[in-house]
Every structure is written in structure tokens, then in C-alpha cells.
C-alpha positions as CSV (number, residue, x, y, z in Angstrom):
1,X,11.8,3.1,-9.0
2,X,14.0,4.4,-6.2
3,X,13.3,6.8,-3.8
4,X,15.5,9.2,-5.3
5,X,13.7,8.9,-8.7
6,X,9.8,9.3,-6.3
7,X,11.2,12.5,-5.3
8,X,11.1,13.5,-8.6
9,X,7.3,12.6,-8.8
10,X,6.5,14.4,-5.9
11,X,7.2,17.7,-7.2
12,X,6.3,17.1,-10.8
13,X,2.6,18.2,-10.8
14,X,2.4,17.6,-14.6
15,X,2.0,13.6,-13.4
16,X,-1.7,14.1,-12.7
17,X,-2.2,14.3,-16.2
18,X,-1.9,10.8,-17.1
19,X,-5.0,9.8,-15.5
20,X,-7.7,8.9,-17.6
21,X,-10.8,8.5,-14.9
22,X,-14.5,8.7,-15.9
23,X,-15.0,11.9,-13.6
24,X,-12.1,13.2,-15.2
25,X,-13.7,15.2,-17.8
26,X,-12.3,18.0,-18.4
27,X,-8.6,18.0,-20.4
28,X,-5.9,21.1,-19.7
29,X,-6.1,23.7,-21.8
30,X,-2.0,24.4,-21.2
31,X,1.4,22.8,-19.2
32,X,0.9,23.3,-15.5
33,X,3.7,24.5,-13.1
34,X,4.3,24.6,-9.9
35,X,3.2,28.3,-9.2
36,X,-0.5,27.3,-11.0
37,X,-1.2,24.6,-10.2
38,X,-3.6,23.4,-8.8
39,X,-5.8,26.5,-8.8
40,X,-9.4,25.5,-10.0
41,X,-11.8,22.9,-9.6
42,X,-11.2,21.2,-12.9
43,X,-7.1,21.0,-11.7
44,X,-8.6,19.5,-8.3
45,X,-10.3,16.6,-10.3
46,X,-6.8,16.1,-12.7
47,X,-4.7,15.9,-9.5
48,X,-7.3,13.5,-7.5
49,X,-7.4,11.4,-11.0
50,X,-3.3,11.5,-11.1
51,X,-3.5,9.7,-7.4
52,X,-5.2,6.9,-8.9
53,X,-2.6,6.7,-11.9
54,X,-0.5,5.2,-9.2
55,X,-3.2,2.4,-8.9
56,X,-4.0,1.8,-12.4
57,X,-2.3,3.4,-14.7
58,X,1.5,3.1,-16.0
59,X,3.7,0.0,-17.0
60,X,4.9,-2.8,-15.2
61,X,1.4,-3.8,-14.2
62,X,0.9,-1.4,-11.2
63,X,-0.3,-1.5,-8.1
64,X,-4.0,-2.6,-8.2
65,X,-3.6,-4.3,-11.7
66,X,-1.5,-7.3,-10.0
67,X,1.4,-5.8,-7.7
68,X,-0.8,-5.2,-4.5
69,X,-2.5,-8.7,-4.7
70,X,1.0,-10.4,-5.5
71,X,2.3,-9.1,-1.8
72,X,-0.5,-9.7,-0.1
73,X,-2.9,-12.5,-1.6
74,X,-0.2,-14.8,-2.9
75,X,1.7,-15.6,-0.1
76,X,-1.6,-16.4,2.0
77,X,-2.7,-20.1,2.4
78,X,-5.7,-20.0,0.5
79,X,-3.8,-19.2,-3.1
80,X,-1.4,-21.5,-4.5
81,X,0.4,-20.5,-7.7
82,X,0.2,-23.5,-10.3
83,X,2.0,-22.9,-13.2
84,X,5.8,-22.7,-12.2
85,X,8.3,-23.1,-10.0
86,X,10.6,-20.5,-10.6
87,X,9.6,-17.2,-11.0
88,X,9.2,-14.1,-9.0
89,X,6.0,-14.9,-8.8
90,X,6.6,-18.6,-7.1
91,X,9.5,-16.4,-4.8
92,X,5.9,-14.3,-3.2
93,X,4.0,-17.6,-3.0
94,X,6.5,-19.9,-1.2
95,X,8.5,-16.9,0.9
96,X,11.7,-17.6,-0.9
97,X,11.7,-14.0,-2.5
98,X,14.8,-11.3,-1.5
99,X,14.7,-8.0,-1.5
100,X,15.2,-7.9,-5.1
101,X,12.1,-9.2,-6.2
102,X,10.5,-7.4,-8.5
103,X,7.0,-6.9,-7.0
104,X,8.2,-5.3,-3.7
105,X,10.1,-2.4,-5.3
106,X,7.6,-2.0,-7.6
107,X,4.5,-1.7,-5.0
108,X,6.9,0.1,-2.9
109,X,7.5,2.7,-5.6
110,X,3.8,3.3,-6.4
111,X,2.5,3.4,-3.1
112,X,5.1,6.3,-2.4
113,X,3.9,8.0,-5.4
114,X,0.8,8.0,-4.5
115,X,1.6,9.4,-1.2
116,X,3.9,12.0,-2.4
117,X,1.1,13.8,-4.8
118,X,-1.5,13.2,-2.0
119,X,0.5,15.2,0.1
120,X,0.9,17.8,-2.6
121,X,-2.5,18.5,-2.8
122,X,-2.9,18.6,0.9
123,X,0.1,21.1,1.1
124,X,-1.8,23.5,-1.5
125,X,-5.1,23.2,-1.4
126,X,-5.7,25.4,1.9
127,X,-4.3,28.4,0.3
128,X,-6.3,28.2,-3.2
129,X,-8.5,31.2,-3.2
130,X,-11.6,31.5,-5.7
131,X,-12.8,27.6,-4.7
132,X,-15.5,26.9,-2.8
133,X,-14.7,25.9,1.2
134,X,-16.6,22.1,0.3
135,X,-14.9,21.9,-2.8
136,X,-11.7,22.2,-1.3
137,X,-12.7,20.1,1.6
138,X,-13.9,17.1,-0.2
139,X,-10.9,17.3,-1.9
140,X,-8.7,17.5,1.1
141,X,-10.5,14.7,2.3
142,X,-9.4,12.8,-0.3
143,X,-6.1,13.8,-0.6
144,X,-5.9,12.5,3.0
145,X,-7.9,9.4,2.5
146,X,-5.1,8.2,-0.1
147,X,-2.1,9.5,2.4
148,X,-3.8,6.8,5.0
149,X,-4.3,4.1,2.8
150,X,-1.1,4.0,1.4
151,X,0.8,4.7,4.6
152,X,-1.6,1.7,6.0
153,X,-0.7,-0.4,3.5
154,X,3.2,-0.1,3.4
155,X,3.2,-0.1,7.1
156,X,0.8,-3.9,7.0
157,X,3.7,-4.9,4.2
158,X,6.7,-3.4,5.6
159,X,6.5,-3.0,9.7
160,X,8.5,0.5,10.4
161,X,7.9,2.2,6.8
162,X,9.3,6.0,6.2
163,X,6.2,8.4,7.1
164,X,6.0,11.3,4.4
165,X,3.7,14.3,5.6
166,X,5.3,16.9,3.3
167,X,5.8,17.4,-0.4
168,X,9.7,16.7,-1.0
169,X,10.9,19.7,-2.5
170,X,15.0,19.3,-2.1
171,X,16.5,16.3,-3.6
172,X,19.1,16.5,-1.2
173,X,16.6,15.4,1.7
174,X,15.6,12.5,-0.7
175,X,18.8,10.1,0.7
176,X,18.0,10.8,4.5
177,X,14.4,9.0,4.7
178,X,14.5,7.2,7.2
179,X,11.8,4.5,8.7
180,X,9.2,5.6,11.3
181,X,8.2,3.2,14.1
182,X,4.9,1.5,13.5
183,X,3.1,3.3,16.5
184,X,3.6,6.6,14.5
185,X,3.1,5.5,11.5
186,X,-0.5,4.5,12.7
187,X,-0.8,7.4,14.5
188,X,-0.3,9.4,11.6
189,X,-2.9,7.2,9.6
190,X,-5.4,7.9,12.3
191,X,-5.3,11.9,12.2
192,X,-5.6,11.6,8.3
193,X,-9.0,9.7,8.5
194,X,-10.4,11.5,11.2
195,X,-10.0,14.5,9.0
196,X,-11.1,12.2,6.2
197,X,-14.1,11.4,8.1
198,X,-15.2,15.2,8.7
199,X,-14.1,16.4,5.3
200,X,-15.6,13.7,2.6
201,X,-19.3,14.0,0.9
202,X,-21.1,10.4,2.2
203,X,-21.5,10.8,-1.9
204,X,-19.8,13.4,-4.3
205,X,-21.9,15.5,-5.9
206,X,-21.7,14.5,-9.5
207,X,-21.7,10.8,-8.4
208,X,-24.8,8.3,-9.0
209,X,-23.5,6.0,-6.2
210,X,-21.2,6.7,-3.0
211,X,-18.2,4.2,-5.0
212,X,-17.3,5.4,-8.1
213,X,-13.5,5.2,-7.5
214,X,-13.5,8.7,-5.4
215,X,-13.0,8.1,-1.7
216,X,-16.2,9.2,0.6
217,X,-17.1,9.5,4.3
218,X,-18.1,5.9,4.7
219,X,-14.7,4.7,3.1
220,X,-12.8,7.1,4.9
221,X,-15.1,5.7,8.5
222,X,-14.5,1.8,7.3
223,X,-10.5,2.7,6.8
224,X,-10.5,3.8,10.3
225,X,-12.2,1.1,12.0
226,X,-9.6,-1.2,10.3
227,X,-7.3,0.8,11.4
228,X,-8.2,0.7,14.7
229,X,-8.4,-3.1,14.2
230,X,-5.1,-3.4,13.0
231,X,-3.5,-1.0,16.2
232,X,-5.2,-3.5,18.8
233,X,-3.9,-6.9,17.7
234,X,-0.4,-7.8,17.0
235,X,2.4,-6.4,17.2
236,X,1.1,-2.8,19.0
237,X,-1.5,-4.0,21.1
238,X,-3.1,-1.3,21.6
239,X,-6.7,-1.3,22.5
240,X,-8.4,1.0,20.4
241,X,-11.3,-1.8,20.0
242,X,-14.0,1.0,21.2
243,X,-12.8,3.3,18.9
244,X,-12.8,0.7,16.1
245,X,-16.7,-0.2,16.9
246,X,-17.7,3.5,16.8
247,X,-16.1,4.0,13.6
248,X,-18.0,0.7,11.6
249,X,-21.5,1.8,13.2
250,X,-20.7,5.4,12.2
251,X,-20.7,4.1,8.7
252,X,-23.4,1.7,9.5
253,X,-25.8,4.5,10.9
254,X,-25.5,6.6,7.9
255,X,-27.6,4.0,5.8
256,X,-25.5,5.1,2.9
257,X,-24.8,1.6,2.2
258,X,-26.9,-2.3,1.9
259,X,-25.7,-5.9,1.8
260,X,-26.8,-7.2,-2.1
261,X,-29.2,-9.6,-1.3
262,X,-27.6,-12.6,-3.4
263,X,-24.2,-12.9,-3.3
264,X,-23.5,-14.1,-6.5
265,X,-24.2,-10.4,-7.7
266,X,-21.3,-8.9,-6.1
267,X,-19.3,-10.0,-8.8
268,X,-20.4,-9.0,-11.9
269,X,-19.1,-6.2,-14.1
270,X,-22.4,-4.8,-14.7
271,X,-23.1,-4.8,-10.6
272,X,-19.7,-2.4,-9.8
273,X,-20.0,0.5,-7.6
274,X,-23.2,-1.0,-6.7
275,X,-24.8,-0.5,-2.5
276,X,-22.4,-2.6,-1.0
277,X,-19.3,-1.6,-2.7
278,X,-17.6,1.4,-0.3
279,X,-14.3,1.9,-2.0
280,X,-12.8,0.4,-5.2
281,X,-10.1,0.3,-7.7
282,X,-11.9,1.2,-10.9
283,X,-11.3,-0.4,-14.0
284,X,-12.4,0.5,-17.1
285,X,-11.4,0.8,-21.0
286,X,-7.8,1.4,-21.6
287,X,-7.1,0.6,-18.4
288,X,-8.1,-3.3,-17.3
289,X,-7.4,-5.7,-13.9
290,X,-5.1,-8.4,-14.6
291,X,-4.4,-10.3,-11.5
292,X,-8.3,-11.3,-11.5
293,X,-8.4,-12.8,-14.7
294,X,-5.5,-14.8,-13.9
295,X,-7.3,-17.7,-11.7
296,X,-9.0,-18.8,-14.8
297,X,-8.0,-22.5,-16.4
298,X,-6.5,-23.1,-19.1
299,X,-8.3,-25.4,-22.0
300,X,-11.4,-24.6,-22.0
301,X,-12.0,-23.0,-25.0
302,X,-13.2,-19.3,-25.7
303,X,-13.0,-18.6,-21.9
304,X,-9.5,-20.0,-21.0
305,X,-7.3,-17.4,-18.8
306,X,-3.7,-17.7,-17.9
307,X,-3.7,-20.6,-15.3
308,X,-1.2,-18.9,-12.7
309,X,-3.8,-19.2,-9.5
310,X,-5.7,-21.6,-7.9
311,X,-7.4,-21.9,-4.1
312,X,-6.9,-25.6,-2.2
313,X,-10.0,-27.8,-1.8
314,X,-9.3,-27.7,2.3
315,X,-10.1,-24.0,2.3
316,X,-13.2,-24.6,0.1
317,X,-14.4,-27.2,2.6
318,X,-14.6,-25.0,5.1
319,X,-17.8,-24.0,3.9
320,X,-20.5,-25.9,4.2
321,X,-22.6,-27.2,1.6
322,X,-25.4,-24.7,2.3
323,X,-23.1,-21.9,2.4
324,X,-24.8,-19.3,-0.2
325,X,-20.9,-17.9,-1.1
326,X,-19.3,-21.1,-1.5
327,X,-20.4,-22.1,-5.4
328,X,-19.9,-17.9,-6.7
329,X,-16.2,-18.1,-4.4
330,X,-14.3,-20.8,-6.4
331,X,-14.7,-21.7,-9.7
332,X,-15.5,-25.4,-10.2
333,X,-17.4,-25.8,-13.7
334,X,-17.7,-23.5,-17.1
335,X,-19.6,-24.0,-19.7
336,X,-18.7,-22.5,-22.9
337,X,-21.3,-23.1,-25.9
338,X,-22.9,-26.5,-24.8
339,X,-19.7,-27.9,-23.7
340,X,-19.0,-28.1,-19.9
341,X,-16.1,-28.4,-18.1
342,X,-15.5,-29.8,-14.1
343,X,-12.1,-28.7,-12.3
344,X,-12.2,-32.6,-11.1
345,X,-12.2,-35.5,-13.1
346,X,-15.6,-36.9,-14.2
347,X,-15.4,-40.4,-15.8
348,X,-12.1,-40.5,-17.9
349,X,-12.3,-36.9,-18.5
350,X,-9.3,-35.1,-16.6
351,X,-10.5,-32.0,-15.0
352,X,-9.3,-28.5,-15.3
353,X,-8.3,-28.4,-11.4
354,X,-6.2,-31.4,-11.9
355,X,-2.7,-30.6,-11.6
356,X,-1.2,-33.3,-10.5
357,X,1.3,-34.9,-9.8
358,X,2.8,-31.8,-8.3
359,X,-0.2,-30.9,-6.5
360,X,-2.7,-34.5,-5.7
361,X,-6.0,-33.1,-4.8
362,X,-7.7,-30.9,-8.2
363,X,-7.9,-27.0,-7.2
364,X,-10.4,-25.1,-7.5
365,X,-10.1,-21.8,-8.8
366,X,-11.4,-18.2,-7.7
367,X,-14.8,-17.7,-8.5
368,X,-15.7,-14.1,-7.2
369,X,-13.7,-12.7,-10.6
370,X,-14.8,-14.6,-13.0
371,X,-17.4,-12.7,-14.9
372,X,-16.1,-10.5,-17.9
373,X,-19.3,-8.5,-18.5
374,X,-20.3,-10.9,-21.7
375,X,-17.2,-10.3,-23.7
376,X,-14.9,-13.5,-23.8
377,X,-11.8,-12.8,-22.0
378,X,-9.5,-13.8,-25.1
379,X,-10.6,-10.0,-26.1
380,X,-8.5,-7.1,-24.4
381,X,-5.3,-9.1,-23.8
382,X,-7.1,-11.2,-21.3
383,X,-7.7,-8.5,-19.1
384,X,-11.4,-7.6,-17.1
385,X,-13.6,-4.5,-16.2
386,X,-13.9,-6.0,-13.1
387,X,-12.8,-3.8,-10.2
388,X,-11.0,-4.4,-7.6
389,X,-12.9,-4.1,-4.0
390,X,-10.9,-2.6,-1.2
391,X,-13.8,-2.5,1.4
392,X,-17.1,-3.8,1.2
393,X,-20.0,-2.6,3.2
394,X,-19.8,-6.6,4.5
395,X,-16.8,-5.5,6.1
396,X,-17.9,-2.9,8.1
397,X,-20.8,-5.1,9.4
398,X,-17.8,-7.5,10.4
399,X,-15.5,-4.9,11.6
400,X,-18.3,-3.6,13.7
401,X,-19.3,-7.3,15.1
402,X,-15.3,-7.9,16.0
403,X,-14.6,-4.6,17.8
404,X,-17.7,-4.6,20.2
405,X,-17.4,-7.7,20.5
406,X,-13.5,-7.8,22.3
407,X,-14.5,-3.8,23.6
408,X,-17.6,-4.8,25.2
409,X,-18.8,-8.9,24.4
410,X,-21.3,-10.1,22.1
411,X,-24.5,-9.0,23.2
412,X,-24.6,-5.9,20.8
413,X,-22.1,-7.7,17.6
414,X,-24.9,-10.2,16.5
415,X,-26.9,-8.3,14.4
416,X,-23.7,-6.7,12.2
417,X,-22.4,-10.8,12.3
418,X,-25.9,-12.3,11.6
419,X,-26.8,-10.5,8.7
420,X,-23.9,-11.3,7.0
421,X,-24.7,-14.7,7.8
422,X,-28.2,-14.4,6.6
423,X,-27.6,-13.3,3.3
424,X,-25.4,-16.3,2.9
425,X,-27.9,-18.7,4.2
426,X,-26.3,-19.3,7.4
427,X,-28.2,-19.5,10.6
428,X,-27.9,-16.7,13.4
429,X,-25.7,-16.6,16.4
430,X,-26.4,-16.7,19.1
431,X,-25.4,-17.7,23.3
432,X,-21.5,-17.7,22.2
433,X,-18.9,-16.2,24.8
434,X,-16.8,-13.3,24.1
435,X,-14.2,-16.2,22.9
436,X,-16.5,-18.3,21.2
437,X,-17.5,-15.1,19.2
438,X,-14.1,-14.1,18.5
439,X,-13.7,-17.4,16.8
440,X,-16.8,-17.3,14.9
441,X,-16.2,-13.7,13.1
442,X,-12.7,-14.9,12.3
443,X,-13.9,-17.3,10.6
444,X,-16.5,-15.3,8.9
445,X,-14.3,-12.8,7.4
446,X,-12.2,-15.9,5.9
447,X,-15.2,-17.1,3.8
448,X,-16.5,-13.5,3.4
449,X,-13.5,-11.6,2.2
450,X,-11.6,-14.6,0.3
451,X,-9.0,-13.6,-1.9
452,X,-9.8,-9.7,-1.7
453,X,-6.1,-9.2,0.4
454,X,-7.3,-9.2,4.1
455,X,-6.1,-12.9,5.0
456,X,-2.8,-12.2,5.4
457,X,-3.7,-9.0,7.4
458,X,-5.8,-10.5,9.4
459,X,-3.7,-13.4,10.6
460,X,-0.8,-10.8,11.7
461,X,-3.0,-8.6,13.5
462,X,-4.6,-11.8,15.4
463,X,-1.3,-13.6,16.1
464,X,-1.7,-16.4,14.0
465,X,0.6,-15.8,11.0
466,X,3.1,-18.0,12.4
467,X,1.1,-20.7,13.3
468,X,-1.1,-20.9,9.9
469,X,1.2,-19.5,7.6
470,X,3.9,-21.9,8.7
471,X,2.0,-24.7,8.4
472,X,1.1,-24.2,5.1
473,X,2.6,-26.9,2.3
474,X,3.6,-23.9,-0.2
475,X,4.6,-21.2,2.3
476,X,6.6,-23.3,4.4
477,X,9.1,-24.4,1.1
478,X,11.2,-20.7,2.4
479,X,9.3,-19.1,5.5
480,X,10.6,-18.0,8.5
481,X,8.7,-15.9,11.2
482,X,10.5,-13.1,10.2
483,X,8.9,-13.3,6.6
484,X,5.9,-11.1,8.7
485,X,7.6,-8.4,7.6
486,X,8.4,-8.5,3.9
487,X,12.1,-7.4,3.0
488,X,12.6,-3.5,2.3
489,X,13.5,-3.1,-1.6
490,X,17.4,-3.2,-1.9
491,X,17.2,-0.2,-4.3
492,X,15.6,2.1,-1.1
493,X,18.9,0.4,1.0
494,X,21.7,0.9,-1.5
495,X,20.4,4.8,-2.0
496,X,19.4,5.6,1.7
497,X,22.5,4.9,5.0
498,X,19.7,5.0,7.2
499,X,16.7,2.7,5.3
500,X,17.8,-0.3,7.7
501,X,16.5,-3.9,6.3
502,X,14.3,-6.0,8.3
503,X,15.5,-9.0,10.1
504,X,16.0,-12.4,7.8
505,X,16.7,-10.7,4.6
């Protein structure tokens, strides 16, 4: 989808109505136009529901379905794709992708969209009259909770990314977007969720739980502290670490959210929106995650998936034995009926992680996404109700435990670390330096947040992308240092004089 062809979506506020969310209830009675719409509460809950179309909804297997994972789980270290060599997919997982792959114009494209009727709302809801101030607030809120998180995540992607704080409403200005620096960029992310903050319900008010797929104060205060995160480390530098702390305990202090106490839990379809979860990608019905169900094995009966992704023993030996995540994080055994099967080879019995002799060591697979809610997952085109987490109240604790920790030192991080630690059956911390610290939440977001798209992230903003990623045996078959910035869609570049590409492409 070219940029010329998101103009288009921008302006069309009939799009809204593809969205098929659960606190969408109400259907139009006529066509909207411009002049009318939105103009009433019920249009405010179509328009937020048409954001999330750009998440869910659509061909091509959008955004949250599998393109966002694709660009930024794939190409970590700790996913390997494992069944070819040659594909689009294999270009994301080994760097040797150009800027005509397929995933990065497509993720490019939706995340504009989603931009382009977030700011549509924000340019009209101030002047709706016969709404309620919080009704239009919370919605304004979340109109500029979705501007931030997609800016944040083309910017993570991209580098310099065109900013878009207006509606486009000439065509002609479609072919002079240009890219922003980064600095602005975040800057402009910033304002959005400290509005966010002020303007968002800690729970909306026909919600049973603060997650149900509409963005709240606390996931509008956990943005922002990863945010901040992201602006002090590599490449801006900036120290907003302060900032960053007071942001996580904001969220922390409202008591709106709770670590569930087994782990294991998390990750059940029955458990969604549940105390911990903060903000996810709902899936539901009609509309089904893919990329999740993928790390499943094949031959294994009723419960076999597609086989594309598996994780690397190494990274699963990282945690230790006691390690309360490690069994529910990778996928080493299924039983189906009274049959079980072992992802290594037991007695003569070759073992669903064996996939040698390209790779030599059997691989486990994810674990977290396993569970299908009872149904087996040949049903529904091998698709899940899981959803998709994009922050985690676990998160915030570690978000909170980082940023005091390099704004003031440990001696006020342990408790947000610790009981993270706890509920996995780790012991506390405790004496470390501010260095020794820094090392040990690092390493507690890897096992923490594995495979939920932060690695990659992470390793940029801490300055070890280079030295990980191109080290990795996969990764290191095409990448280059400049592969930190992923190559700007050629359709945006053939359209747009001034969209310049990014060094190495």
C-alpha cells in the first residue's frame, strides 16, 4: 500500500466501519461523510474500533496477526525460522531482505493507517458539540495513545520515519512526506502520551477489566516510560531515565494492575485481559492471531501447527532449572490423547525439535502461545484466540527497576525487580552496583518478555545490537550494522523525491 493510496484512508471515514470489536456494539444506521462524522458517541466507538482494523482486520495478514512480529521477533537471536530457506520470511530472519520485502511495506502501510484515522479523530473530536467533555476525552486519549504507538513503532523499525500530526486532506501533499529526525519524532510521541496520560479512564466505563483492547491510563503511563527508555539509550542519548521511573511507578501506584501469581496462567485464552495484562491486541471470532500458532511442530497429531518457528536451546539455558517461566516459555513435550511427544530424541524416537542436519542441536519451540482455549488448532485455519500482549504489568515493574536504577542506583529498583523474580521462583536481589544491576534487569526482561517483540528493541536502545545480533549463526548469513535500521519500503521511495533510503539498502 503506498503512501499515496494511505492518503486515501486518511480521509475516508467510512473505513471505521470494518471493525468488528466486542465493544463495538452498535451498527450505522446510514453512510457517513465527512461533514457527519463523527458526531455521537456510538460514531466515537466505530471510529476507535476502525483504528484497531489496522491491527487485526483486513488481508494480507496484518499487522498484529503476523506482520509486526515478522519485523521485529524474527530477526532477533532467540527465533530461528525452520522450515525454509528461501522465502520472505527467511529474508527477515537472516537480514538478507531488501526493500521490497513484502512484510516491511506491508507493516509500513498499516501502521500509517492507523495513524492517519487516529489523527482524524483527534482533529474532530474537540469541536463535536452534544458529547460529554469525558466522553470526548477518553476518546481523545485514545486517539492519541494509537498516534504514539504507531509513531513509536515505525520510528524503533525505521530510524527517521515521516511524523503525521494532521489528517491529509490534499493528495497533492501526499508525494512531499518527508522523514522527521528521530529526536522529533520522539518528541512528538512524548506530548501524545502525556496527554494520553491525563485524558484515559484507568478503566473505561463499560469495561470489566482495564485491558479489553481499548487503551487506558496505565497503558498510556507504561508507553511513556518505554518511551523514555528508548530516548535515553542508543542512538539519542538522552537522559530522560527520571522521567522514565516516574512514569512506571505512576502506573504502579495506581494499583490498577497485579502480577498473576503462576506464570503459566498468563497464557491461556481463558486468562486474556486478565490483572496483569495493560494493553493488548484482541483476538477473537472472525478475526484470529496467526504468527502465534505458528511455533507449533509439525506431526504430532490433532495438535500439529505450521512448523515455521522455533527458539535455540542456548537461549533456553539461560534459565535455570528452577526458573518458574522456563517449562510454560518453550514448548518441549505435548501430549495428545495418551500419546506424548519430546522435541528431543528419546530412545530411537526422533523428536519434534530435531531438525537436523541443517540445524544440530533439537529446538525448542515457543511455549507462552501454545494454548488454544480447548479447541484443537486444526479448527479455524490453524489460527488462536490468543492475544497478542503489548505490555504487561511485568513490564512496568521492570521498566520502573531499570530507570531508577541508571537515574538514581539500586537502592529503590529492588522491589519492582524482585517481585518479578519472586513470582518466578527466583531469589531477591540484593548488594549489586548500579552496573551489576543494570546487567541483572537486562537479563530479566530477556527471560521475562521472550518472544513478545522487545528483544530486538532492547538490544538497540542498550547498544548491543551489533554485538549480539552479529554474532548470531542465522542473522549473521546477511547482516551488516546498518541492518539497525530496516530499509524504507521502495514503493514510499519510488512515489516520494524526498523519502531518502537508509544506509545499506
Amino acid at each position: 500500500m503506498r503512501l499515496r493510496h494511505l492518503g486515501v484512508a486518511l480521509v475516508a471515514v467510512a473505513l471505521p466501519l470494518a471493525s468488528c470489536k466486542d465493544y463495538l456494539t452498535e451498527a450505522p444506521a446510514d453512510f457517513f461523510t465527512p461533514a457527519t462524522f463523527p458526531s455521537t458517541e456510538s460514531d466515537l466507538r466505530i471510529a476507535l474500533g476502525g483504528i484497531d482494523n489496522w491491527y487485526t482486520g483486513g488481508a494480507n495478514q496484518a499487522y498484529y496477526i503476523r506482520g509486526w512480529p515478522m519485523l521485529t521477533e524474527v530477526p532477533s537471536e532467540q527465533t530461528i525460522l525452520i522450515n525454509n530457506t528461501t522465502d520472505s520470511k527467511y529474508e527477515q530472519d537472516t537480514y538478507t531482505y531488501n526493500s521490497g520485502n513484502e512484510w516491511l511495506f506491508r507493516v509500513w502501510a498499516q501502521i500509517y493507517g492507523a495513524i492517519g484515522q487516529s489523527n482524524l479523530l483527534i482533529d474532530r473530536i474537540p469541536g463535536m458539540t452534544g458529547v460529554p467533555q469525558d466522553v470526548k476525552d477518553r476518546y481523545l486519549g485514545a486517539a492519541k495513545f494509537h498516534r504514539a504507538l504507531n509513531h513509536f513503532n515505525a520510528v524503533r523499525v525505521w530510524g527517521d520515519v515521516p511524523l503525521m500530526t494532521a489528517p491529509v486532506t490534499d493528495f497533492a501533499t501526499v508525494n512531499t512526506v518527508v522523514r522527521a529526525p528521530m529526536a522529533d519524532v520522539y518528541a512528538a510521541i512524548v506530548a501524545d502520551l502525556v496527554d494520553a496520560v491525563k485524558l484515559l479512564p484507568v478503566k473505561w466505563p463499560d469495561s470489566a477489566t482495564p485491558d479489553d483492547g481499548r487503551p487506558t491510563r496505565g497503558a498510556a503511563g507504561t508507553m511513556l516510560a518505554d518511551v523514555y527508555a528508548n530516548m535515553s539509550g542508543e542512538p539519542l542519548k538522552q537522559n530522560h531515565w527520571a522521567d522514565a521511573a516516574a512514569a512506571a511507578q505512576a502506573v504502579i501506584d495506581s494499583k490498577a494492575y497485579s502480577l498473576v501469581p503462576d506464570f503459566s496462567q498468563l497464557w491461556l485464552v481463558k486468562n486474556k485481559n486478565g490483572p496483569e495484562h495493560i494493553y493488548s491486541i484482541q483476538f477473537e471470532g472472525l478475526i484470529r492471531n496467526l504468527f502465534t500458532t505458528q511455533s507449533r511442530p509439525s506431526g504430532i497429531g490433532a495438535e500439529s501447527g505450521s512448523n515455521y518457528w522455533c527458539s535455540t536451546p542456548e537461549f533456553m539455558d539461560t534459565f535455570v532449572a528452577t526458573d518458574l517461566r522456563k517449562k510454560p516459555t518453550f514448548l518441549t513435550s505435548v501430549t495428545v490423547g495418551s500419546t506424548t511427544f519430546n522435541y528431543a530424541t528419546v530412545g530411537t524416537v526422533r523428536g519434534f525439535g530435531d531438525k537436523s542436519p541443517r540445524f544440530p542441536k533439537a529446538l525448542p519451540y515457543y511455549g507462552k502461545f501454545y494454548d488454544n482455549g480447548g479447541q484443537s488448532i486444526t479448527l479455524n485455519a490453524g489460527r488462536s484466540n490468543l492475544n497478542w500482549p503489548v505490555y504487561r504489568y511485568a513490564e512496568t515493574l521492570l521498566l520502573q527497576a531499570e530507570a531508577e536504577n541508571e537515574a538514581r542506583g539500586p537502592a529503590n529498583a529492588y522491589a519492582a525487580i524482585n517481585a518479578v523474580r519472586a513470582r518466578a521462583g527466583l531469589p531477591a536481589l540484593a548488594g549489586l552496583t548500579q552496573a551489576t544491576f543494570r546487567d541483572a534487569v537486562r537479563q530479566e526482561r530477556s527471560w521475562e518478555l521472550a518472544f513478545e517483540s522487545k528483544r530486538l528493541f532492547d538490544l538497540k536502545r542498550w547498544g548491543l545490537y551489533a554485538t549480539v545480533i552479529g554474532a548470531d549463526a542465522e542473522s549473521k548469513i546477511g547482516w551488516k550494522p546498518t541492518n539497525i535500521w530496516a530499509a524504507i519500503p521502495q514503493h514510499e521511495i519510488d512515489i516520494n523525491p524526498g523519502m531518502k533510503q537508509n544506509p545499506g539498502y
